[in-house]
C-alpha positions as CSV (number, residue, x, y, z in Angstrom):
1,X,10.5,4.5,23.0
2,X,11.9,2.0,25.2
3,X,14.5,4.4,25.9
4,X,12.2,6.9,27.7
5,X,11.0,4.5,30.4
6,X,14.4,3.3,31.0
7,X,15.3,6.6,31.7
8,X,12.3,7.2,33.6
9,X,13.0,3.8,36.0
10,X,16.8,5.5,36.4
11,X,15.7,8.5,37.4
12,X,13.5,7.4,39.8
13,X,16.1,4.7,41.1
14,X,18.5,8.1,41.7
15,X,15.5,10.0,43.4
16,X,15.3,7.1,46.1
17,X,19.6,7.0,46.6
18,X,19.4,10.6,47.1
19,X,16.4,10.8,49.3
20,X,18.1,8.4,51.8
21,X,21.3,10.0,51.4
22,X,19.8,13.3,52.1
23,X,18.4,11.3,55.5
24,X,21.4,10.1,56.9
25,X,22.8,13.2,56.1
26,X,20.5,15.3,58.0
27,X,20.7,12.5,61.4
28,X,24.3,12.3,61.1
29,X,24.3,16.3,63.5
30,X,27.1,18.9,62.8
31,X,30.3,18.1,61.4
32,X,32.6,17.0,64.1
33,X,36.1,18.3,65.0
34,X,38.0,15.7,67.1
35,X,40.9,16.8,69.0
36,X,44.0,14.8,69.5
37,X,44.4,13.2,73.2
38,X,42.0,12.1,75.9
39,X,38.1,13.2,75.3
40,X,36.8,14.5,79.0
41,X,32.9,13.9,79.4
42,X,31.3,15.1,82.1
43,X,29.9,11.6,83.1
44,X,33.3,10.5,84.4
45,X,34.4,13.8,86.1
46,X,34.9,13.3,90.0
47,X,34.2,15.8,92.4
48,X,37.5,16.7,94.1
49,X,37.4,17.1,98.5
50,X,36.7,20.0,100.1
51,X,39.6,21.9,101.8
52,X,39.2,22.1,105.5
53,X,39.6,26.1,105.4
54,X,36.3,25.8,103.3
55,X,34.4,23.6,105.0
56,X,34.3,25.5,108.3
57,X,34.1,28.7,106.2
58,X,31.0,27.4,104.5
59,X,29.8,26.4,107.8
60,X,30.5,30.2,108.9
61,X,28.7,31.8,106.5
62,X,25.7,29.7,106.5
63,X,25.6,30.5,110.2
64,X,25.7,34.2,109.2
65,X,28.8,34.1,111.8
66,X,31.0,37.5,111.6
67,X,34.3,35.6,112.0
68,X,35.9,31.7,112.4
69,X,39.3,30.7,113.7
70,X,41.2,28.5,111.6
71,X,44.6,26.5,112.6
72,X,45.1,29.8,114.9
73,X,44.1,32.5,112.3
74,X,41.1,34.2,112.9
75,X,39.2,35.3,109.2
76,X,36.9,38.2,109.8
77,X,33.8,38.2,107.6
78,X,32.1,41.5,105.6
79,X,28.7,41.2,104.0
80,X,28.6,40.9,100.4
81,X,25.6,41.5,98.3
82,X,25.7,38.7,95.7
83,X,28.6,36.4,97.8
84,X,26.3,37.0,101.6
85,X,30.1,36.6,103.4
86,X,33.5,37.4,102.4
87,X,36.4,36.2,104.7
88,X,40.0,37.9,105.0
89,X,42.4,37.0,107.8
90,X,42.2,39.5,110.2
């Protein structure tokens, strides 16, 4: 009967291998795809300057100004209901 307790201890020594494989299994997240080439994160991504056209644009609409000249072209401005101010050259 020696037999049966051996296999008892092996199956018990397999229960434990699989209950810590199952464990790394599960904290190891979803299966990964990796792409070839550089990885962006979003930690490293600069912020690129604003074009000058913008900035006084922005500065237009948040003065709720009907129209801004810009390098000799006037931009006339129309109320939007989601976007406040849209600009077109006039």
């Amino acid at each position: 009967m020696t037999k049966g307790s051996d296999l008892e201890t092996r199956v018990a020594k397999l229960e434990k291998e699989i209950a810590i494989l199952m464990k790394n299994h599960k904290t190891s997240g979803k299966n990964k795809t990796y792409k070839k080439g550089k990885h962006s994160s979003a930690k490293t991504k600069k912020k690129r300057k604003v074009n000058e056209f913008f900035k006084m644009m922005i500065v237009a609409k948040k003065a709720g100004k009907p129209s801004f000249v810009y390098k000799g072209n006037t931009y006339k401005g129309t109320k939007h209901p989601r976007l406040g101010m849209v600009y077109k050259k006039a």
